[in-house]
N, C-alpha and C positions, 0 to 999 in steps of 0.2 A: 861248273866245268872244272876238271880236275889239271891240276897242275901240270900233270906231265902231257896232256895236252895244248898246253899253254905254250912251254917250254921246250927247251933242246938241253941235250944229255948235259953238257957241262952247266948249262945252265939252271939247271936242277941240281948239279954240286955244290953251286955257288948258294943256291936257296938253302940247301941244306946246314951248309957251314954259317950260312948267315943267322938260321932260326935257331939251331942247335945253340950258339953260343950264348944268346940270347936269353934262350929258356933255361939255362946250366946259370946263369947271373939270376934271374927269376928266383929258382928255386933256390939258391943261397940266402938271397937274399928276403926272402918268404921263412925261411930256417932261423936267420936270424931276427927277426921281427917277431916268431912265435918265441923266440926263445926269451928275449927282452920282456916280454906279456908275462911268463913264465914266472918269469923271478925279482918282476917289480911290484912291490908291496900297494901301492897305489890299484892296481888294476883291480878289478872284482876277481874277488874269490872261488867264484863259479864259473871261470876260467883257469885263473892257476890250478884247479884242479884237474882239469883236464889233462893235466902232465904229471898229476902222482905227485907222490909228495916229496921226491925226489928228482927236479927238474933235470934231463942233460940235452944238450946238443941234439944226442942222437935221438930221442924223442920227438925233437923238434923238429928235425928232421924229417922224420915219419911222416907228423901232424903235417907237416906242410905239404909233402907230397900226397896224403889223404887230400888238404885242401885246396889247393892244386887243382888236383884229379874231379873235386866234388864241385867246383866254381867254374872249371876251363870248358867240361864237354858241352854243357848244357848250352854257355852261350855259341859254341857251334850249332850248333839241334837248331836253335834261334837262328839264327844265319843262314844255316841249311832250309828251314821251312819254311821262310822269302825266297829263298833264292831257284830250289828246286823246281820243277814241273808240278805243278797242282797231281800228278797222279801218285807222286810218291810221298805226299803229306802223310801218309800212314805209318812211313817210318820214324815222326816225330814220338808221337805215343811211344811206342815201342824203344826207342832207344833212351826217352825218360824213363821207363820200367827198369832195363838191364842197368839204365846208369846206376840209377838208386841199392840194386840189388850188391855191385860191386863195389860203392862207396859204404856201404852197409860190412862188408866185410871187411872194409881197412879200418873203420871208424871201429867195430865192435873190436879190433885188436889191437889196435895202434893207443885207447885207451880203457883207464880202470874199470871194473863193472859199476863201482859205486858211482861213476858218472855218467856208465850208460842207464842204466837203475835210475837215474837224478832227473835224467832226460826222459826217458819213456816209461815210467813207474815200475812196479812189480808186474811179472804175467796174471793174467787175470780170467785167460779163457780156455784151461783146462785141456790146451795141448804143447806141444815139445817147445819148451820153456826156449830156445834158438830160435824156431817158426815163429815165433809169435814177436818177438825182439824184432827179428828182421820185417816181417810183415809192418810193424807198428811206425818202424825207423820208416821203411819206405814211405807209406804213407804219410809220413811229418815231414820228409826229406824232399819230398815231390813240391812240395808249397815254395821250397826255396828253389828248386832247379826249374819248375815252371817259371819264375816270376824272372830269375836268371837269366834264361832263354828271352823271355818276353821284353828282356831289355835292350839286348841284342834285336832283336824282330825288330823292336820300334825303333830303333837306332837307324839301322840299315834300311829298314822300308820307307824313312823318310827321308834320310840323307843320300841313300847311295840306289838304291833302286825304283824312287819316286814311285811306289805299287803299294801307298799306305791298306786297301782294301785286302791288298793278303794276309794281312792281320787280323781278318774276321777267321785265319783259320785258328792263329792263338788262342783268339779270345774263344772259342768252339773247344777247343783241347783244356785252354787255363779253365775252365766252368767245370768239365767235368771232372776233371783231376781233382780240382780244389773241394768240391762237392764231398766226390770219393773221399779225401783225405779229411774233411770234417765228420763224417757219416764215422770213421774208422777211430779216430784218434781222439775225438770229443764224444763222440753217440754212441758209439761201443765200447772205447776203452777207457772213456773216462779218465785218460791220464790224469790224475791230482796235479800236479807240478802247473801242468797248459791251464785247465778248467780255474785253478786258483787265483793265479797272474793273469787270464786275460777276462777283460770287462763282460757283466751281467753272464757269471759265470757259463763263460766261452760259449757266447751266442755267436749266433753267423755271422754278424755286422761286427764283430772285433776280428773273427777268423779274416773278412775281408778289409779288414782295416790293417792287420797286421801284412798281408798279402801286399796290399797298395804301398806299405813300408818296404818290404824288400822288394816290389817292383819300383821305385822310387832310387834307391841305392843300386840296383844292379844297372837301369839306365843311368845314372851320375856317372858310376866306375866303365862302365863300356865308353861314353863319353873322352873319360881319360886316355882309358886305354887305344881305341879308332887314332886318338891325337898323338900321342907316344907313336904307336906305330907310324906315323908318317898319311896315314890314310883322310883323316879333316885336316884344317891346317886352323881354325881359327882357336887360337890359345885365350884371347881375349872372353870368349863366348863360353869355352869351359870353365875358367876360373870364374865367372861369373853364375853360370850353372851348380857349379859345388857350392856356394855361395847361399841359391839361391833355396836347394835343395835340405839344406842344413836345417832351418826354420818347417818347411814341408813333411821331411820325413819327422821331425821331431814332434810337428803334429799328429799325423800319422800314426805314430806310434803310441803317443797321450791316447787317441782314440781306440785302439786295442787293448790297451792294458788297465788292468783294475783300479782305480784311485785309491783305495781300501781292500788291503789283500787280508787284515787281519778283523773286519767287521764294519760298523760306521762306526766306531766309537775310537779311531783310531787314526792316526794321519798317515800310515805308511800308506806307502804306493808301493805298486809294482815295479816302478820305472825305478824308485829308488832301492828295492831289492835287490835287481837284478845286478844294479853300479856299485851298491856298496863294497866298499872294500876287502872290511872284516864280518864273522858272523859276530862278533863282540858287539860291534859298530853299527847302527841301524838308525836309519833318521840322516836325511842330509837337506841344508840349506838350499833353495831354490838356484843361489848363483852356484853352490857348490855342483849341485846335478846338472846343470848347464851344461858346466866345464864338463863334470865329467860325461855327458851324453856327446859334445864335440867330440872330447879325444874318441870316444868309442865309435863315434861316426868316420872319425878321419883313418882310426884303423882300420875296421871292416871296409870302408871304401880304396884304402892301401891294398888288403889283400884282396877284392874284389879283382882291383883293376888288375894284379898279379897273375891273376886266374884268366882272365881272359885277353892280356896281354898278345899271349899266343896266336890265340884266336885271328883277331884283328890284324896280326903279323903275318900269318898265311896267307890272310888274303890279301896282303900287300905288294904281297911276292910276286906278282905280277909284275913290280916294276923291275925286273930284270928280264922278261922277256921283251926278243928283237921288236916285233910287234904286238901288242900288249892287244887283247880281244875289245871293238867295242860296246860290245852287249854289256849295260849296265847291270845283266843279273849273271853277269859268268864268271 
């Protein structure tokens, strides 16, 4: 049910002044968090590059509304495909595609090539070195806005519109999507970077192990975020959930990723690749990757819940109308 059916004229100003201000704090404050990441020597390396080797503001900036834009739609799409009429489930698919196409083109510009090159290796298939970039991004980009979405879905279909079985339409779209972007990004393109870093050189049980990771973290941060906006109320049961998810996704993620990225003969991990700070610096202590997989869980779950913030805000806006609808899917 759309808002301005909900509401009356002023009362739709009052939503507006209310969300606007809100997501102008968001994104500040998203700006600044990337930018801290940026230019603290502790973070992995394979982040502060993502802002050049001349970190500013205005960068970060960017990034953030890149990430923003790449975290916020999806978990609407997610909310939308509980909430909607089963005949319009078709628009989920479909606004996963355009999403990715559009995050594709801020991402490919907002940073270096040598870190979009980092991310989806060299072109490999013999057509216009941009098509094949963007096709490849999509397809890698979809694993994380499905699982996004899908945290959203599971959040809302159990908490707010009691209709858990409309998630058999998720799990219907999350298959073939995840399928499609294995077949693409592991079976035909071979990225080096993926195939290297995840376990029995990126078989389908790490693609959906890594999958189960960022479905794991997008329901945490939705969590959050439902609670911030005012829409759950129990604080007690989140903080308990991030808590609880910490140990979870951190399995999760041992499960997808290689134990030996450089042979058997060798103790690197992937987990500790990825955290390391410096390319100097390789090898870290068990309590040290700990720490550092926490803080990297508590960021991405910070900007997570930033992204979909909004989300969960809009739909809250409901408490400013006279009579608020009581269809729990409107």
């Amino acid at each position: 049910m759309l808002v301005k059916h909900i509401l009356q004229s002023d009362q739709r100003m009052q939503v507006l002044g209310f969300w606007a201000l809100r997501v102008l704090l968001i994104l500040v404050a998203a700006t600044v968090l990337l930018y801290l990441l940026a230019v603290t020597p502790l973070v992995p390396y394979h982040v502060r590059e993502l802002f050049g080797p001349h970190p500013t503001l205005g960068r970060a900036f960017l990034l953030a509304l890149v990430a923003l834009f790449a975290f916020g739609p999806p978990a609407l799409l997610g909310l939308q495909l509980i909430r909607l009429p089963p005949q319009y489930v078709w628009l989920f698919p479909l606004g996963i595609l355009l999403h990715a196409a559009v995050v594709f083109l801020g991402f490919r510009y907002a940073t270096p090539i040598a870190s979009v090159q980092d991310m989806l290796g060299l072109p490999v298939w013999g057509i216009a070195p941009e098509w094949e970039r963007g096709i490849r991004f999509a397809a890698l980009f979809v694993t994380v806005s499905v699982s996004v979405a899908g945290g959203t879905a599971m959040l809302y279909a159990v908490t707010r519109s009691y209709a858990p079985r409309r998630l058999l339409w998720w799990v219907l779209f999350a298959g073939l999507f995840l399928l499609a972007s294995y077949f693409i990004v592991v079976v035909h393109a071979a990225t080096d970077n993926l195939t290297i870093l995840l376990r029995g050189e990126a078989s389908l049980f790490s693609w959906a192990a890594l999958c189960l990771w960022l479905l794991l973290l997008a329901f945490g941060s939705s969590l959050i975020a439902e609670r911030l906006a005012g829409v759950f109320k129990g604080t007690l049961t989140v903080l308990f959930a991030l808590l609880l998810f910490l140990p979870l996704t951190y399995g999760a993620l041992l499960l997808a990723v290689e134990p030996s990225v450089l042979g058997p003969n060798t103790s690197l991990s992937a987990l500790e690749f990825l955290l390391t700070p410096s390319r100097e610096r390789y090898g870290l202590s068990g309590i040290e990757l700990g720490l550092r997989y926490a803080f990297a869980y508590a960021a991405l779950m910070l900007l997570l819940t930033m992204a979909q913030y909004p989300v969960w805000l809009g739909y809250s806006a409901r408490r400013f109308a006279a009579a608020p609808l009581l269809d729990a899917r409107s």
